[in-house]
Every structure is written in C-alpha cells, then in structure tokens.
C-alpha positions, -999 to 999 in steps of 0.1 A, spaced: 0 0 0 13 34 -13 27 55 20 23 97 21 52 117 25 45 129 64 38 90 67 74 80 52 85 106 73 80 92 108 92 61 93 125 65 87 129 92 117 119 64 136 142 37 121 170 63 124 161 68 162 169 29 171 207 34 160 222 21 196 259 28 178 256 71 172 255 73 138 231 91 139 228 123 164 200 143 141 175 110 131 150 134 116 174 157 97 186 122 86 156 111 72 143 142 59 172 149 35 171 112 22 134 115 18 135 148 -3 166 133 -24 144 103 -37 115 125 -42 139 148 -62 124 182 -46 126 207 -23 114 211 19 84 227 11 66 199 -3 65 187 35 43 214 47 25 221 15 19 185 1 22 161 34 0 136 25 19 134 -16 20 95 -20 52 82 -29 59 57 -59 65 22 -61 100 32 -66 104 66 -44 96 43 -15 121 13 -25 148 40 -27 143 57 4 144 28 22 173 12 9 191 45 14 175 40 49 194 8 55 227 20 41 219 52 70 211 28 96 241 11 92 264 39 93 270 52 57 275 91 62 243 108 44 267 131 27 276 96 6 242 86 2 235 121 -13 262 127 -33 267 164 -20 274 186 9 269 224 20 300 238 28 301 276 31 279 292 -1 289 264 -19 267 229 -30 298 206 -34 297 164 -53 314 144 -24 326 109 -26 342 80 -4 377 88 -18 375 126 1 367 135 36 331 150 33 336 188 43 323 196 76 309 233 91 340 233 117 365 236 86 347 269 76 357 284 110 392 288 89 374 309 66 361 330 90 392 340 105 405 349 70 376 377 65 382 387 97 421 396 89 436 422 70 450 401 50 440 407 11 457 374 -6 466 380 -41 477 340 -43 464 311 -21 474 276 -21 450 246 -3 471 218 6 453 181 6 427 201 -11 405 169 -11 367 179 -28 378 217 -33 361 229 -1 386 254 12 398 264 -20 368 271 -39 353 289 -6 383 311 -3 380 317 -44 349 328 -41 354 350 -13 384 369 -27 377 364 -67 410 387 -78 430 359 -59 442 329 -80 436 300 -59 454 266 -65 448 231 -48 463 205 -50 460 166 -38 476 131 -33 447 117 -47 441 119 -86 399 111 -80 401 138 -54 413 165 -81 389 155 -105 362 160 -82 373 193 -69 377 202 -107 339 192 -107 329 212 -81 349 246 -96 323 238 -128 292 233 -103 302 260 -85 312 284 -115 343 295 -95 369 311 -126 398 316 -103 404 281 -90 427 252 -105 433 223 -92 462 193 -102 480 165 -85 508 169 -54 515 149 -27 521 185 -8 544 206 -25 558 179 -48 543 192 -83 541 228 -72 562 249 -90 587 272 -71 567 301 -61 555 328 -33 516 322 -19 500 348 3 482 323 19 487 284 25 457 268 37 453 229 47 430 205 64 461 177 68 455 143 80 458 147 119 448 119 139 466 91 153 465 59 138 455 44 171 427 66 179 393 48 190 372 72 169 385 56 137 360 29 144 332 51 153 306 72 131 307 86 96 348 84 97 348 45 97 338 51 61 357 77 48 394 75 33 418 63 63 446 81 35 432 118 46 425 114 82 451 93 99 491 103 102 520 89 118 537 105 149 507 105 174 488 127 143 520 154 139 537 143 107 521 159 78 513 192 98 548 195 110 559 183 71 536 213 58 547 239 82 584 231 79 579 237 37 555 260 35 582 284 45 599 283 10 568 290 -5 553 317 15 558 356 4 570 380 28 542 389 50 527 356 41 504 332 64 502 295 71 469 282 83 466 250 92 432 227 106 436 206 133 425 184 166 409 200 189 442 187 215 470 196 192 468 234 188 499 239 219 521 217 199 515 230 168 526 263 182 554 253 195 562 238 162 553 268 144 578 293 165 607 268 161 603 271 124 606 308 131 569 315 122 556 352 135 524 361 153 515 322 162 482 317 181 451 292 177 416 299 167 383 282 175 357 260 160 322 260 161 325 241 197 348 267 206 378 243 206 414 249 192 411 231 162 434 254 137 468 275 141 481 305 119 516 317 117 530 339 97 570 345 82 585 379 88 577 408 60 
C-alpha cells in the first residue's frame, strides 16, 4: 500500500532513532534529507503536500538508502553532495566529506587584514577550502592540489558546479608538483589523527578515506611536514593556516615558532575548541 510523505517521514525518523551505535545524532534531519533526495524536490513539499503519495519506486529508494543510513553510511555519501560555506559541493568515499567546523578557517581569514593575491590549499581533497576562499576573494588565484588523482577530478567538478573562474586544481603529494613560487596564503585540512585513535572505528569516519584522516607521529607528521615547507613557498608577509584536533593546537605552536613562524596563536571552532593555528613569516 502506497505510504504519504509525512507518513514516510515518521518512518524513517523512527528507524533512524533505534541506531544504539551514534551514527546518527540528528534521526529526523537524517531522514528528511534522504526522503527529499528520492522524491527529487525541495522542503516545502512537507508542509505544502504532506499527504503526496510516494511511488513504487520513491519508496524502495528511500528505504534502501534508509538501510545504508542505519548502518552507518554518512548521508553526505548517500546524497552525493554537501553544503560547505555558499557552496553545493559532489562528495565521494575517496574525500573527507567537508564539515561546518572547517569553515571556521574561513572565518578568520575575513576577519584579517589580509587581502591574498595568491592562495594555495594543501590536501585540497573535494575543493572545499579552496573554492570557498576563491569565491570570497575572486581577484586571488587560488590553487589546490592533492595526493589523490579522484580527489582532483572531483574538486575540478565542483569549480564547474560552483562556476568558480579563479580556482585550478592538479596532482601533489604537498608541494611535490608545485612549482617554485611565493603564496600569500597556504591553507590545509592535513590528516591529523593518530592511527591508534578509538574514533577511527566510530561514526561517519569508519567510512571515509583512512589516507586523509590518519598520520603517523601520534597525528604530527604531515602538519609539522607542511609547516616546515610552507616556508619556502610563503611571500614576505605571508600566512600558514593549518586545521587541526581539537588537543594539538599547543604543539603545533610550539612547532610553528621553532620554524621561526611570527604572530603564532590558535583559533576556535564551532565548539569553541582549538582546532586550527596560523603563523605567519616575517615581511
């Protein structure tokens, strides 16, 4: 028997609800945003059109996407896309699907005098950082690079989606393929968490890219790699920004000022947590 929208609704909030494992902490966001993708429209139709029976097929879709939910597949996946600043962004399993924390970064950079003529984005992954960062300082040219070829393709996607002009994106594993030159901004979102950690097992990471979360030296290696190269590649003036945990920020400052980085502090995330560290070389 055919169900209504408000009907499929409760359905799959309530399936959501019996996770005993946290995947997930917003069951009726959940299902919502599953629903509305196999019915192909927009959240009005849930106030306007409630009782909207679904098709044969709507309702096989939504709950096999259901199952894949229940058991722990990140929505972002099921979907295809995330929000990430202004921006609608493709994601897939071989990138880290961006998240609202990462924006924080963004903020700080508005909130600086800083007027980058050249940006680089480091581990660039779906384009997040870079495209955001394009779009809010379109005289900039904005390069990011990756490790991982799908990951460029995809970002290249996104510029197209996004109809971002100033963007271009290419293979590096870091600075590896990028040519000798002077940024006024070096962004990344680095790998950063031990390989030991218990969250790897938990939640939405279990399935995303182990390549782009997890680095060696208790989660230290590639942010103390960037920061010790980014040097050579900043302009006079110029600032490294760096993502991290939320329990790294006072070693990553120490790290910074042994480099012989200037002006070295920590801003906050949405949980008003250290979770990134700017420093900048002299002028």
């Amino acid at each position: 028997m055919p169900v209504a929208i408000q009907q499929a609704l409760k359905f799959g909030s309530d399936q959501l609800s019996k996770l005993s494992s946290g995947h997930s902490d917003t069951p009726e966001l959940d299902a919502e945003l599953i629903l509305l993708f196999c019915l192909k429209t927009s959240r009005n139709i849930l106030f306007t059109h409630p009782d909207q029976l679904l098709s044969a097929e709507q309702e096989q879709q939504f709950k096999a996407l259901l199952k894949r939910r229940f058991n722990g597949e990140p929505v972002a996946y099921l979907l295809g896309t995330q929000g990430f600043w202004d921006l609608n962004l493709l994601v897939a399993p071989h990138t880290l699907i961006p998240r609202g924390d990462t924006e924080s970064l963004i903020d700080w950079v508005l909130e600086q005098t800083l007027k980058p003529q050249s940006i680089l984005d480091l581990g660039t992954g779906t384009g997040a950082l870079a495209l955001a960062l394009a779009q809010e300082f379109p005289a900039a040219n904005v390069i990011g690079v990756d490790v991982v070829e799908e990951a460029v393709q995809l970002a290249n996607k996104n510029k197209t989606l996004n109809k971002i002009e100033n963007a271009n994106f290419f293979h590096s594993n870091w600075f590896s393929a990028v040519a000798q030159q002077k940024f006024d901004l070096i962004v990344s979102n680095p790998p950063y968490i031990d390989e030991d950690d218990i969250h790897l097992g938990q939640g939405d990471v279990r399935f995303e890219p182990s390549s782009a979360l997890v680095a060696k030296d208790n989660g230290f290696a590639d942010l103390f790699h960037i920061a010790h190269l980014a040097r050579e590649y900043l302009a006079p003036g110029g600032c490294l920004l760096m993502e991290h945990g939320w329990q790294q920020a006072a070693q990553v400052q120490q790290h910074l000022k042994q480099l012989g980085y200037e002006g070295v502090a920590s801003g906050v995330d949405l949980g008003n947590r250290e979770r990134f560290t700017f420093g900048f070389v002299a002028a």
